[in-house]
BAKOL-451424 format. One record per residue (C-alpha): x, y, z. Coordinates in steps of 0.25 Angstrom, whole numbers, plus 5000, padded with zeros to 4 digits. Each point is the difference from the previous one (the first is absolute). Layout:
XYZ/...
# end
This chain:
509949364935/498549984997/499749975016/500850145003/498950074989/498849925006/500350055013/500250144994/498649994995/499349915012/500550125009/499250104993/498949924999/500149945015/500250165004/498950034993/499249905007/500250005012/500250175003/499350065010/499450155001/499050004989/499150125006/500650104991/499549954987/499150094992/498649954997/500249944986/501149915007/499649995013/499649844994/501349974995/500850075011/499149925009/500649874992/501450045002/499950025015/499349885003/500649894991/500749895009/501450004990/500649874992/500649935011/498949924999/500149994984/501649985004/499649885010/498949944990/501150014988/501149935011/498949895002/499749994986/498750015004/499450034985/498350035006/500850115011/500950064989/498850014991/499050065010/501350115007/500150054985/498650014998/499750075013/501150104996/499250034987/499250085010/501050114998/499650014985/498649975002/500150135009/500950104994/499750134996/500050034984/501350064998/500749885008/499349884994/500949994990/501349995008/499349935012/499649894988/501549994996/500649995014/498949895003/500249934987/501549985001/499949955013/498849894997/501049984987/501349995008/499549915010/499349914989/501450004993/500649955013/499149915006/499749924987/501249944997/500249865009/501450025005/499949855003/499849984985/501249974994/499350024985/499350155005/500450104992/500750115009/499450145001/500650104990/500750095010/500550114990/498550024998/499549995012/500950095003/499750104990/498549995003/500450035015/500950144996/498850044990/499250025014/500650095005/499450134996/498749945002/500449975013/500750145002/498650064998/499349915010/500750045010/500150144998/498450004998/499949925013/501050125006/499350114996/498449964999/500049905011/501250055009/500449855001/501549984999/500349894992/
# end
């Protein structure tokens, strides 16, 4: 199911946020293994999206652009698609009105297509965490 996924994906994410330990970190990522070990996690992107709290979901995702804004060259790429399927995923979900009976329901098979083609980007996020940053995500 497409929650199932979401968490599969908020999970790396949430580790890769809120992980600790990030003296390790050669100097071209001591900045982005800094981001890692100090980012607060998306409970509080969880608890704005359970609130429907549109300015708090807006603000969680921009703070986890940080990640991007901070990653080192040969990571951008997979840290931009990790952030952008979850700033997706969470716009598909919180979009529709479930107290709309004429919203259009969200397109699961490709929401859930979208979250499976994540996968290796995220793979490589957390190995790079593992082995550059010594944070286990």
């Amino acid at each position: 199911m497409t929650a199932g996924r979401l968490r599969s994906l908020a999970a790396v994410v949430v580790a890769a946020s809120t992980a600790l330990g990030a003296t390790a970190c050669t100097r071209p990522t001591d900045e982005f293994c800094e981001v890692l070990s100090t980012r607060r996690g998306l409970d509080e992107l969880g608890a704005a999206i359970a609130r429907r709290d549109e300015p708090a979901i807006r603000r969680e995702l921009a703070d986890l652009r940080e990640l991007e804004r901070t990653a080192p060259p040969e990571l951008l790429d997979d840290v931009r698609t990790v952030l952008d399927t979850v700033s997706e995923t969470v716009r598909a979900v919180t979009e529709v009105e479930v107290d709309d009976p004429d919203a259009a329901p969200v397109d699961l098979t490709a929401l859930n297509d979208r979250l499976a083609s994540v996968q290796p980007a995220a793979q490589r996020l957390t190995d790079f965490a593992d082995r550059n940053c010594r944070v286990d995500l």
